[in-house]
C-alpha positions in Angstrom: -11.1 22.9 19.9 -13.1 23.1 16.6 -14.7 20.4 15.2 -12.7 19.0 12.0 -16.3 18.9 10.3 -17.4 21.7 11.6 -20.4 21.6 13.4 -20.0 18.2 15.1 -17.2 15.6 15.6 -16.4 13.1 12.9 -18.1 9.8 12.8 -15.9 6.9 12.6 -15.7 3.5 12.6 -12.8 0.7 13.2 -12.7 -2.2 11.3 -10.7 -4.6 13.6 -8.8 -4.0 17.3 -6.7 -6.7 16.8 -3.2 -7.4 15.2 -1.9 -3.8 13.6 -6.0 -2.9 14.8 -4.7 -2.7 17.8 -2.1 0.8 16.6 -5.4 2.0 14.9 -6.8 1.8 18.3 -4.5 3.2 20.4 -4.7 6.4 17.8 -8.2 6.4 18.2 -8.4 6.4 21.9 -5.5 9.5 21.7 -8.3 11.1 19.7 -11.3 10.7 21.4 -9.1 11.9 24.9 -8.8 14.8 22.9 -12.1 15.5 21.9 -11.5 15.5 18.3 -13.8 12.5 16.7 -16.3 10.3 18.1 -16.2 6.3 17.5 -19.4 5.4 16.4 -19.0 1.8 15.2 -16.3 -1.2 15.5 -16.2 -4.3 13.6 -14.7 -6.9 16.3 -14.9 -10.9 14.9 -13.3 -12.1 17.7 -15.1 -10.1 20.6 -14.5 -13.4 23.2 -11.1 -13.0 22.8 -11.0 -9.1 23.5 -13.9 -8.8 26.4 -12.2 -5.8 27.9 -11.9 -3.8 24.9 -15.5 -4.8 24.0 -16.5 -3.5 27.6 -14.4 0.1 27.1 -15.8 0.6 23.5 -19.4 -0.1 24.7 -19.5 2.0 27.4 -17.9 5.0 25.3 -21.4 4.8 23.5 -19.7 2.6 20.1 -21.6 0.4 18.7 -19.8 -3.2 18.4 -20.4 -5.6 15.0 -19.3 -9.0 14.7 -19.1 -8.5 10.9 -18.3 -6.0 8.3 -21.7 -7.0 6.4 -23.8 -5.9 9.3 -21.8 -2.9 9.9 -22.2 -1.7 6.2 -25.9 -2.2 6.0 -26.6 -0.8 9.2 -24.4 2.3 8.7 -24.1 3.3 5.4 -24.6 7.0 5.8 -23.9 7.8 8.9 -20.1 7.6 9.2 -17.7 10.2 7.9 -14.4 8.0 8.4 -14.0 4.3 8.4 -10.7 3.0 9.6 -9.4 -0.4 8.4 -6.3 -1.7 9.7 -6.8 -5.2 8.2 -4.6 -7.8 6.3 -3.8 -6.9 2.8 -6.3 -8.8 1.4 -9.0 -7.4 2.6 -7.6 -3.8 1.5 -9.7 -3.7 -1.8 -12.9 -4.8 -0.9 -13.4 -3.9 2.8 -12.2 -0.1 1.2 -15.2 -0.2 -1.8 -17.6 -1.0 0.7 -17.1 1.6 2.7 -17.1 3.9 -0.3 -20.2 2.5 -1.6 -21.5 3.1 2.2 -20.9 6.9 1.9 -17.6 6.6 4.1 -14.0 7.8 3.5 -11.5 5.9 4.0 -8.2 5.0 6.3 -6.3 2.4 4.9 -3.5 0.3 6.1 -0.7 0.6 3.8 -0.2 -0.9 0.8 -3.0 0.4 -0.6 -4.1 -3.5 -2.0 -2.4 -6.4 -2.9 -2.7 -6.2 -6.8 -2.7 -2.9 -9.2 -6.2 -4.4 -10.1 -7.5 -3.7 -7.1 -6.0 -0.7 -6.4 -7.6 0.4 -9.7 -11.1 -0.9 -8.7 -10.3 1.3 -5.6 -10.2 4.2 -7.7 -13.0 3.8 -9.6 -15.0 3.4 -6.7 -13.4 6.4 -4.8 -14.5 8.7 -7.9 -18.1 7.1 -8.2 -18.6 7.7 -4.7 -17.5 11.2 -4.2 -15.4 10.2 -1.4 -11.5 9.9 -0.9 -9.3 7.2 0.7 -6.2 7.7 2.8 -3.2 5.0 3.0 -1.5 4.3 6.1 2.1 5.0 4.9 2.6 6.8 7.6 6.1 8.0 7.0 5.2 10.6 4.1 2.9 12.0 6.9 5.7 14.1 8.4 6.1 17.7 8.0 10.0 16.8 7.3 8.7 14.9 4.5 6.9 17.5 3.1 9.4 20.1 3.4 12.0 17.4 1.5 9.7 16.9 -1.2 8.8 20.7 -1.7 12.5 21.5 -1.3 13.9 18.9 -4.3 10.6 20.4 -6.1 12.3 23.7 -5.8 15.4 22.1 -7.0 17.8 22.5 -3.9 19.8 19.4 -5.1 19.8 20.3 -9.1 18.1 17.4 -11.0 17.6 14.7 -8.9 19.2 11.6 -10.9 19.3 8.9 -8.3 17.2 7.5 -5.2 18.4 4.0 -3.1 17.2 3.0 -0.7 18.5 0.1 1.4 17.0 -1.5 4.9 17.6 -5.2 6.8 15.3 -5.9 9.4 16.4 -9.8 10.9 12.3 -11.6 10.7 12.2 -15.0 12.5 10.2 -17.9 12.0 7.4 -16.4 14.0 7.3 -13.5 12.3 6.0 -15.8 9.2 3.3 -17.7 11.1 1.8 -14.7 12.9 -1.3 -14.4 10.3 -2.9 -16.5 8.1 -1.3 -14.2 4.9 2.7 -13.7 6.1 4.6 -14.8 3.1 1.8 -15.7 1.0 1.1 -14.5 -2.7 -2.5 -14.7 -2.2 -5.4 -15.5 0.9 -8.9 -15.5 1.0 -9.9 -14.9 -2.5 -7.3 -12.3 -2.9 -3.4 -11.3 -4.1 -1.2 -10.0 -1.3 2.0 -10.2 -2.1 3.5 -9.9 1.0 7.4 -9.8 1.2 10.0 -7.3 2.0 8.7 -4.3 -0.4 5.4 -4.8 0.1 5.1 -5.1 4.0 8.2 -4.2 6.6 9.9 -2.2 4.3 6.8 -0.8 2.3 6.8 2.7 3.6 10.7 3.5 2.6 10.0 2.4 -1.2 6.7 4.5 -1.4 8.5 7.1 0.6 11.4 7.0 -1.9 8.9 6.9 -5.3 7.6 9.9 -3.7 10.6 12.2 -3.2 11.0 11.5 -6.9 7.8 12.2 -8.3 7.7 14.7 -10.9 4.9 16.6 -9.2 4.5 18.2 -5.6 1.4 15.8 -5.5 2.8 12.5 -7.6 4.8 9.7 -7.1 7.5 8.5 -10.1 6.2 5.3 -11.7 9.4 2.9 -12.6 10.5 0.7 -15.2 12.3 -2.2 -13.9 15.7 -3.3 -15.1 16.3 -6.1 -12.8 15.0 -7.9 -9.8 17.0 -9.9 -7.8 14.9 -12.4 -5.0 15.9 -14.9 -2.9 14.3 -16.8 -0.5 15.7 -18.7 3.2 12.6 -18.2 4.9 10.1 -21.5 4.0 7.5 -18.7 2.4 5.9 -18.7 -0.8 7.5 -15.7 -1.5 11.0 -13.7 -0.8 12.4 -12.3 2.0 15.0 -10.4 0.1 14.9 -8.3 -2.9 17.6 -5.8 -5.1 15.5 -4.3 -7.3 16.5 -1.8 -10.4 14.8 0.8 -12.8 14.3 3.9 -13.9 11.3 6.8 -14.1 10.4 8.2 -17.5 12.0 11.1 -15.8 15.5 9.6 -16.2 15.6 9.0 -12.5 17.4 5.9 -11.6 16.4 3.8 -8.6 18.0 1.1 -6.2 16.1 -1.0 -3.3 18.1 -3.5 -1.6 15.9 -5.4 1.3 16.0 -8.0 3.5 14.9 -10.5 6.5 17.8 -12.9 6.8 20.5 -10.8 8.3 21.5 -10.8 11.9 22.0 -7.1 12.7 19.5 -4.2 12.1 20.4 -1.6 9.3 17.3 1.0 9.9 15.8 2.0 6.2 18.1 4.7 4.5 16.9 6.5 1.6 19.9 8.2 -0.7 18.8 11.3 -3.2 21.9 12.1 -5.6 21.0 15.6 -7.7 22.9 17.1 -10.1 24.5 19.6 -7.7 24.0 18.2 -4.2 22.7 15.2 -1.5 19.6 14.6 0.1 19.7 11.4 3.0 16.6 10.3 4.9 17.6 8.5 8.0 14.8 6.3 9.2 13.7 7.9 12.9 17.2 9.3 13.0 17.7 12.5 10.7 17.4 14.3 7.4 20.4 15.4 5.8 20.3 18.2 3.1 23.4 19.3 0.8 22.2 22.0 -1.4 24.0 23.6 -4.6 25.5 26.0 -2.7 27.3 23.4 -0.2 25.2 24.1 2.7 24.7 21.4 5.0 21.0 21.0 6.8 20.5 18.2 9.4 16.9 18.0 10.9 15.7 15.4 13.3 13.1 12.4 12.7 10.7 11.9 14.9 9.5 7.9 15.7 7.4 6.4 14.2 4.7 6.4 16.8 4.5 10.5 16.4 4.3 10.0 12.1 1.5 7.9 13.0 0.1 10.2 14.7 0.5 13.2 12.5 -1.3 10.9 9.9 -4.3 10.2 12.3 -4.1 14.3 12.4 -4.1 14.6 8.8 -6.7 12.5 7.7 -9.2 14.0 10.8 -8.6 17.2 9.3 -8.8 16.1 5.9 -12.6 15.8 6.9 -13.2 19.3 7.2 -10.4 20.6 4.9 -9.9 19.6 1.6 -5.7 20.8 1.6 -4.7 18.9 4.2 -1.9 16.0 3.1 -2.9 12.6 2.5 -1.1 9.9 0.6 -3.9 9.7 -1.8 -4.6 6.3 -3.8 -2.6 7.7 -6.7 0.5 8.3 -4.8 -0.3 4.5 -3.4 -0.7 2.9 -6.6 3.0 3.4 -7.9 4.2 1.6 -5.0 1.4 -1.4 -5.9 2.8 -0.9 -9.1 6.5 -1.5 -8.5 5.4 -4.4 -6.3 3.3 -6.4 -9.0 6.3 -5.7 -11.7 8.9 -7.5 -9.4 6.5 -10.6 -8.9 6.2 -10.4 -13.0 9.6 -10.1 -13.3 12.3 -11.0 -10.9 12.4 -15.0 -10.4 12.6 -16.1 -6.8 15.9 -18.3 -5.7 15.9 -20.6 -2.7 19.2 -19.8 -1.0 20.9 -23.1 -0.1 20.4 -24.5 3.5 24.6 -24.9 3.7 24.6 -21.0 3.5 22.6 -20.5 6.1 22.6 -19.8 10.2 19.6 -20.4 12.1 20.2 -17.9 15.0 18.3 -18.1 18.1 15.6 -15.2 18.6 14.8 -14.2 22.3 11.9 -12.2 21.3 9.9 -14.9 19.5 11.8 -18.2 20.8 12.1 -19.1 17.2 15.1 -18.7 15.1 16.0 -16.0 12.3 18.2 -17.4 9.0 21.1 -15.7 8.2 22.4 -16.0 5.0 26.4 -16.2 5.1 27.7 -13.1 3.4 24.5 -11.4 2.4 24.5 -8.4 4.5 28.0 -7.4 3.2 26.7 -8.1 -0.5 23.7 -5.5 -0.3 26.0 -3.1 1.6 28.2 -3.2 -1.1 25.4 -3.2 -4.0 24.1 0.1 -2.2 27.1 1.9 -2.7 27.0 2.1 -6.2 23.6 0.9 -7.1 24.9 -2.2 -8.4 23.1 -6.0 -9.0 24.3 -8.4 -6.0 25.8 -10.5 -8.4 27.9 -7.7 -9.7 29.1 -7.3 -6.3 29.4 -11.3 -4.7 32.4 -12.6 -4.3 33.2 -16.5 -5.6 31.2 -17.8 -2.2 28.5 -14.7 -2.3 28.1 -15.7 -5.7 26.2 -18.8 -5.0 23.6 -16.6 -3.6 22.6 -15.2 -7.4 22.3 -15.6 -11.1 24.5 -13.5 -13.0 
């Protein structure tokens, strides 16, 4: 198989094995089975705690750091790829050093915690001659690209309308398994982390995508309304409804959330002027065109998107076309995210509308909020407020 630069394998480096490191690793061990890079570096902080993977690493010929500070100075130059799979607050800075070190980039989706950063990302992505990749894995897919290119061609008319709707139950556990779960900032840094920004991330970039008024752009969003509340005991909200529209006209409707008790997988509605796109998340994508044709193709999982990213981004090394979600396509979603902090106001749901259900999984317990799945089920429909929708007990969940 050729080389994606060429004459030799890529050079890259992993920035954590732990935590989400450990998917980055798992993609990177696929690769190196196939012959297709060669892992020259790994930044491991806690090597006593993963001896084993220290061990395989080693003997693969990597060479292991206990910090990101000595891997920079010791390896500026000499790697083509740096992967970092890190918590959101070490996006932006973790990313500009390894520009400044000569490296491109992998990072973990979202792009940073704060349009600032993301920004500061740019500017050093230019001034180094060097480009950075986001994890959003999702927009990876060749499904993806074909639905983007398709409402591009106009195969549902104008497209006036995107929503996009997912409820993921997230115990207690799920909150206390880093340091930054539910926090607006950590060490030094914003993060941000709730709902849009995290679990349900890659649907609302997906979904800004699809309506970007370019094959290669994302739509930007004015907000109209944000709606958050808040069961969890988090600094920030574990359900959101969100409003706005693009300057294209398009109109936009997220509805997320953590305290539910039953799984609704992320479902992404496109309504055009003459026809229907649906994106079923790792189930299908639905297609009704202005001539009333009906396409269904299937989703892959999520375990092969992630691996037609790691594809992309390899290949990206040696060929400038290949597809990545670029920092600009990124930055809209960052965007979106810092207007919702700005604007919606976060409500604390009262404790007597809440269950505390028993999770198996993480022997904690998950809150459900009485009547809240029901409300954003009914919200999605017509793309309406939740507090358009409650009825007279709902409507104790929200502010008219």
């Amino acid at each position: 198989m050729p080389s994606p630069t060429g004459s030799r394998l890529p050079r890259v480096a992993l920035i954590g094995v732990s935590g989400y490191g450990s998917i980055y690793l798992q993609l990177v061990r696929a690769a190196l089975r196939a012959g297709t890079m060669r892992l020259v570096a790994a930044v491991i902080i806690n090597k006593d705690q993963v001896p084993d993977i220290v061990t395989e690493l080693r003997a693969g010929g990597t060479t292991i750091y206990g910090s990101s500070d000595e891997f920079f100075a010791r390896e500026s130059g000499k790697v083509d790829l740096c992967l970092i799979p890190t918590g959101i607050q070490w996006h932006a800075r973790l990313t500009i050093a390894a520009l400044g070190a000569g490296m491109n980039v992998l990072v973990e989706k979202p792009l940073a915690g704060s349009l600032a950063d993301c920004q500061a990302i740019r500017r050093a992505e230019v001034a180094a001659g060097r480009w950075v990749a986001v994890g959003f894995q999702d927009i990876y897919a060749i499904e993806a690209q074909w639905l983007k290119a398709q409402l591009q061609a106009g195969v549902i008319g104008r497209l006036q309308e995107v929503r996009m709707v997912g409820l993921w139950p997230r115990s207690r556990a799920y909150f206390a398994r880093t340091s930054w779960a539910g926090r607006l900032a950590a060490d030094g840094a914003a993060v941000l982390d709730s709902p849009l920004n995290n679990a349900f991330a890659h649907f609302i970039n997906l979904s800004l995508y699809f309506a970007g008024p370019t094959l290669g752009a994302s739509a930007s969003v004015t907000l109209e309304s944000a709606e958050l509340l808040r069961a969890h005991r988090i600094e920030m909200f574990d359900t959101a409804v969100v409003r706005g529209v693009s300057p294209e006209g398009v109109r936009f409707w997220f509805g997320v959330s953590h305290t539910i008790a039953d799984n609704r997988q992320p479902e992404i509605y496109l309504h055009g002027s003459t026809g229907r796109a649906e994106w079923w998340h790792e189930q299908r994508c639905v297609v009704l065109d202005t001539d009333g044709r009906r396409q269904v193709f299937p989703l892959p999982d999520t375990e092969e998107f992630r691996r037609i990213m790691f594809h992309n981004v390899l290949n990206r090394l040696s060929d400038p076309s290949a597809f990545i979600c670029t920092t600009a396509i990124a930055e809209q979603h960052t965007r979106l995210v810092e207007d919702v902090q700005h604007t919606g106001h976060v409500q604390d749901v009262p404790a007597s509308l809440i269950d505390w259900m028993p999770d198996a999984h993480t022997r904690t317990e998950i809150p459900v909020v009485h009547g809240l799945a029901n409300a954003i089920g009914r919200a999605a429909q017509t793309g309406s407020t939740l507090a358009s929708v409650a009825s007279y007990a709902e409507a104790q969940l929200v502010t008219p």
